[in-house]
C-alpha positions as a printed NumPy array, in Angstrom:
array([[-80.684,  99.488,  64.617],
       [-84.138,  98.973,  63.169],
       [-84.902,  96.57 ,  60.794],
       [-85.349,  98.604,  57.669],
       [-81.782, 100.288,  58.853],
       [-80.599,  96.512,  58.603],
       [-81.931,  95.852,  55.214],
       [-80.505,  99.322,  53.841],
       [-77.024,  98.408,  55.283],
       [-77.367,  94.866,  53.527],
       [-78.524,  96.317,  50.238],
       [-75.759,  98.671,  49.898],
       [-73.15 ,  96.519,  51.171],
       [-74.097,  94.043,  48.259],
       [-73.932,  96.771,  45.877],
       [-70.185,  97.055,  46.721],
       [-67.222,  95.108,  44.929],
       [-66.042,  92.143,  46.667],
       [-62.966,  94.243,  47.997],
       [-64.546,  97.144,  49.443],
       [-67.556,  94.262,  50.954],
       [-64.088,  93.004,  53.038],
       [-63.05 ,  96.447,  54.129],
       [-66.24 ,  97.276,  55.428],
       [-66.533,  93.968,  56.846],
       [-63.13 ,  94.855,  58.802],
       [-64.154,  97.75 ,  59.855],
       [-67.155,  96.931,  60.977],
       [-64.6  ,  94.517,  63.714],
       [-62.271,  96.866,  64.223],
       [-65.413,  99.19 ,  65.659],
       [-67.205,  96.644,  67.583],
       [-63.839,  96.288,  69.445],
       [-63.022,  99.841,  70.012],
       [-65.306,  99.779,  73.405],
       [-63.024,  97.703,  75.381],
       [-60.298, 100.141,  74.323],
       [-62.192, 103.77 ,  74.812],
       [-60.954, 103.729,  78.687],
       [-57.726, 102.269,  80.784],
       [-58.865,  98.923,  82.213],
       [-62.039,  98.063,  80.272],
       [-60.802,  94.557,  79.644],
       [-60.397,  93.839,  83.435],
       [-64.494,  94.545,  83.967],
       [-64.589,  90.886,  83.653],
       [-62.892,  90.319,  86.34 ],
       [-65.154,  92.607,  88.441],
       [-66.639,  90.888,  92.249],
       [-63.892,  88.183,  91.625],
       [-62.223,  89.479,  94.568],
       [-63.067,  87.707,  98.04 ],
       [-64.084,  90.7  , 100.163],
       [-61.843,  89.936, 102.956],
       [-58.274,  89.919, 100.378],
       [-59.625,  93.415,  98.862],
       [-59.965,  94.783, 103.228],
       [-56.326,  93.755, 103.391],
       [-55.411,  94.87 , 100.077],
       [-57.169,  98.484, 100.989],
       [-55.462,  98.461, 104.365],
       [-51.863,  98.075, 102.709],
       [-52.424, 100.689, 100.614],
       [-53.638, 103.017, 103.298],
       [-50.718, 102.491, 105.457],
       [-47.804, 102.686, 102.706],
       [-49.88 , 105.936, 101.584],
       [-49.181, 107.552, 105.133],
       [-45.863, 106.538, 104.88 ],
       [-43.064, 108.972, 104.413],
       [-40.042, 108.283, 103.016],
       [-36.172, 109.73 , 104.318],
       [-33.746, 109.448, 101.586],
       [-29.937, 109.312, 102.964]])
């Protein structure tokens, strides 16, 4: 946003009654929150390269192997 953007969105927002200067303020949050919600599993980025390399080899070599698996019922 460019400055004179800023200063528009400030002037107008003053112009507004105290109520409707709290709505915008909350929607204004509820937007700025809406990234970590657009896809499954944004909140776990943070948590991306915590994994020692060697646990995520064994972790990938379980799944392989369970995946080739077949399962007999009865």
């Amino acid at each position: 946003m460019t400055t004179s953007e800023y200063t528009e969105v400030l002037e107008r927002a003053e112009r507004l009654p105290r109520e409707e200067q709290q709505h915008l303020v909350d929607e204004l949050a509820t937007r700025v929150q809406q990234p970590d919600t657009e896809y499954p599993g944004a909140a776990l980025l943070k948590y991306a390269g915590t994994i020692d390399p060697e646990r995520l080899r064994i972790m990938e070599q379980a799944i392989e192997e369970d995946c080739e698996r077949t399962e007999t019922s009865g």
